[in-house]
Steps between C-alpha positions, in 0.01 A plus 500: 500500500374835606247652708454858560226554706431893520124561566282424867171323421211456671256131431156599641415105520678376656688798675821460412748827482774382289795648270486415141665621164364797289695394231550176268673223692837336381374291190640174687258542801200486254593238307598305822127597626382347145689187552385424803169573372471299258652230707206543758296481256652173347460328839100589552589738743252794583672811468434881541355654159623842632826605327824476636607787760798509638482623873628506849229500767503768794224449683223292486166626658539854349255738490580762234813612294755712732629812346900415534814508287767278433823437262403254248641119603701331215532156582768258261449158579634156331242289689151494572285291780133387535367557803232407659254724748348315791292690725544435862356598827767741543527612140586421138843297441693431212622158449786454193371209281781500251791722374626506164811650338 
């Protein structure tokens, strides 16, 4: 699979400055984000109605969009994990719930 993240965004609510792609994503990572979808879904689990956006968060907290430039990222990967965000006292953590190949 690839990701090619090339653009800086900016998530007024809830403040997130992130990199995401400009362009179509690698046709795998969509249908992958279908899949597991539709899986969710299967299992009466509540999901996000939002589409799926590839991204890699910055900063959380931001206040505005900086005015920065950077090579685009191409990232080729042959497995994916879902994480998990827990907020703690000192700050969000990721925890790895499962890897696949």
């Amino acid at each position: 699979m690839n990701l090619v993240f090339d653009q800086l965004s900016y998530w007024q609510q809830p403040g997130i400055l992130c990199i995401t792609g400009s362009a179509a994503f690698d046709h795998e990572v969509t249908r992958l984000a279908e899949q597991l979808l539709a899986i969710a879904i299967q299992n009466g689990i509540s999901i996000d109605t939002r589409s799926y956006k590839p991204h890699i968060t910055l900063m959380r907290k931001a206040k505005a969009l900086p005015d920065i430039e950077f090579e685009p990222i191409i990232w080729t990967t042959a497995r994916f994990c879902l994480l998990e965000s827990c907020s703690l006292a000192s700050g969000v953590e990721y925890q790895v719930v499962r890897c696949w190949e």
